[in-house]
C-alpha positions as CSV (number, residue, x, y, z in Angstrom):
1,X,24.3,8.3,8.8
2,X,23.4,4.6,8.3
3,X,21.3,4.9,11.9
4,X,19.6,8.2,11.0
5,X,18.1,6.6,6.9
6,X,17.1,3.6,9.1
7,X,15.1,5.3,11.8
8,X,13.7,7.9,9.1
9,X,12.7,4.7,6.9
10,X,10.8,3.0,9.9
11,X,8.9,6.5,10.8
12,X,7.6,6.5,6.9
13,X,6.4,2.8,7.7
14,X,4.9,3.4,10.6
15,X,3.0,6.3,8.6
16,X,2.0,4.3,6.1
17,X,0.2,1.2,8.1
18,X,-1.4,3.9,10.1
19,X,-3.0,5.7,7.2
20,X,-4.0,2.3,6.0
21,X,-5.8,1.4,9.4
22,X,-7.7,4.5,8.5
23,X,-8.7,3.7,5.7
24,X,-9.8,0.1,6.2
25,X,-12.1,1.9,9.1
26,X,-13.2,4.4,6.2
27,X,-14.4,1.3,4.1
28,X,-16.0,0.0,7.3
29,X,-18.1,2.8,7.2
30,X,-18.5,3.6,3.8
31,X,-16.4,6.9,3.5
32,X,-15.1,6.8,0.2
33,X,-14.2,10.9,0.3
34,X,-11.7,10.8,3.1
35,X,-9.4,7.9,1.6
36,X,-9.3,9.5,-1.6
37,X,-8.3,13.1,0.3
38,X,-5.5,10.7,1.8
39,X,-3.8,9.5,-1.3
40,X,-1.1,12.6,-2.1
41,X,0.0,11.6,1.8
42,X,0.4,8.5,0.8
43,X,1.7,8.4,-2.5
44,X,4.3,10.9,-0.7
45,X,5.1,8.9,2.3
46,X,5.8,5.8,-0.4
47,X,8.5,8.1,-2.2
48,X,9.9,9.2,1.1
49,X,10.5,5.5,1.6
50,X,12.1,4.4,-1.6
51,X,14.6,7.6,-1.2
52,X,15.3,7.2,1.9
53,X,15.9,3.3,0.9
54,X,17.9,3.7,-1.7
55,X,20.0,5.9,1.0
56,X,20.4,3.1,3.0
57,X,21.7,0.9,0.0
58,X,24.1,3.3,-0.5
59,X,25.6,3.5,2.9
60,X,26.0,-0.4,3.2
61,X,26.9,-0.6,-0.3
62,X,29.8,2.2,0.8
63,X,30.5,0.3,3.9
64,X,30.6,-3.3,1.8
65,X,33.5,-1.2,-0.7
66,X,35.6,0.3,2.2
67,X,35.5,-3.1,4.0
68,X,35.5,-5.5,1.2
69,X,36.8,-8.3,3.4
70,X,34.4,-8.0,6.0
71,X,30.7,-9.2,6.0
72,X,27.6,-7.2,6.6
73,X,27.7,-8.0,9.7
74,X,30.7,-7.5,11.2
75,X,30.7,-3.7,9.6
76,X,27.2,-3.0,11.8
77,X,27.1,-1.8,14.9
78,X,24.2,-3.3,17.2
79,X,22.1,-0.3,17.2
80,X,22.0,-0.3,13.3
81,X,21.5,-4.7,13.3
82,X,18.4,-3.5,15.3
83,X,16.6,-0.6,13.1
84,X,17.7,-3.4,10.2
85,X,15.4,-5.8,11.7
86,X,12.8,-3.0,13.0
87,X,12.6,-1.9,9.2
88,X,12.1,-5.8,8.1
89,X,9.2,-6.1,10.6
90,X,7.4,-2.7,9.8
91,X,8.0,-3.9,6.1
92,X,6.0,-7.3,7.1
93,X,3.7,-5.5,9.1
94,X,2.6,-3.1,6.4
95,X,2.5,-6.3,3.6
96,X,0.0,-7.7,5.6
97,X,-2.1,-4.6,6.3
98,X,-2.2,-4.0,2.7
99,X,-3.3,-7.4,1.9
100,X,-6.1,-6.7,4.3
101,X,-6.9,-3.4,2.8
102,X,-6.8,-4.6,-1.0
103,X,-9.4,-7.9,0.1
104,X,-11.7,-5.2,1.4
105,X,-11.3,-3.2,-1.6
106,X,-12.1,-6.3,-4.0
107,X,-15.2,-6.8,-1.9
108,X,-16.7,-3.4,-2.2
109,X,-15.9,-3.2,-5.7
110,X,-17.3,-6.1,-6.7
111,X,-20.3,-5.3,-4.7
112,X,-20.5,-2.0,-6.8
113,X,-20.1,-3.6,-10.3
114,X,-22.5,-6.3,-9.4
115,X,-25.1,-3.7,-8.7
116,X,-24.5,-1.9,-11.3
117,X,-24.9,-4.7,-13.9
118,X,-28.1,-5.4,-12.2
119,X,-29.3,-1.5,-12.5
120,X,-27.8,-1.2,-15.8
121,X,-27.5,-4.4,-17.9
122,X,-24.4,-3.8,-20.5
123,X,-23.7,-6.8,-23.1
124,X,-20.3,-6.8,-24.9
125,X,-19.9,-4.9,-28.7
126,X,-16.7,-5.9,-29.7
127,X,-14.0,-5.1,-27.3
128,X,-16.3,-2.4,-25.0
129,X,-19.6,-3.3,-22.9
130,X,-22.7,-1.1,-24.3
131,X,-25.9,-0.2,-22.1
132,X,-27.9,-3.4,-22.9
133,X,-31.0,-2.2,-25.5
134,X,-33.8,-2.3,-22.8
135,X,-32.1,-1.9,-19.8
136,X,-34.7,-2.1,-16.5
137,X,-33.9,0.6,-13.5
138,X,-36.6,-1.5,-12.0
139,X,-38.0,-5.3,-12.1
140,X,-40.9,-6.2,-10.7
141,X,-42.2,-9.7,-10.1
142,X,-45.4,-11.3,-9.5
């Protein structure tokens, strides 16, 4: 049962860095529509993980209670010390896409709210930023 969360887990991995490549190609070229239409896949592909996770706790945690003077492993087969190790690597693999993906994302929208400030100057009123009194759509200069 161990075997099966494990494989299951990787597949959810393996989903997730792939819809992630898409959409750093989607920021690429400017497609904002498509990653947002991706987001329930992902958001459910994330939950599929953490169950299935917590599944795999379980198992070793029930292995580790039958077996309590046994280490990890010793109580795993080879087959199961390799999805263990397969998981850990999709696991890195996706950390580092997603660092990818969120730099990109901090570039484009900071891009965005820099353009915006120069379209629509705001100044701060308290605790909120207001549309600056005279703000210019455009500036022209001599």
């Amino acid at each position: 049962m161990l075997l099966h969360h494990l494989k299951s887990a990787i597949g959810d991995l393996k989903d997730l860095i792939s819809i992630t490549q898409t959409d750093i190609e989607d920021i690429k070229e400017a497609k904002q529509t498509p990653q947002f239409d991706r987001l329930p896949l992902k958001d459910e592909k994330i939950k599929s993980f953490e169950s299935k996770k917590a599944m795999i706790d379980h198992e070793i945690s029930k292995l580790m209670s039958l077996n309590p003077q046994k280490d990890l492993a010793t109580l795993l087969d080879g087959e199961q010390h390799e999805a263990l190790d397969q998981m850990r690597l999709e696991l890195s693999n996706l950390r580092v896409i997603n660092q990818q993906y969120a730099k990109m994302v901090l570039t484009v929208s900071s891009f965005y709210n820099t353009l915006l400030e120069r379209i629509v100057p705001t100044e701060m009123n308290g605790y909120q930023r207001v549309a600056s009194k005279n703000p210019s759509f455009l500036e022209i200069r001599a």
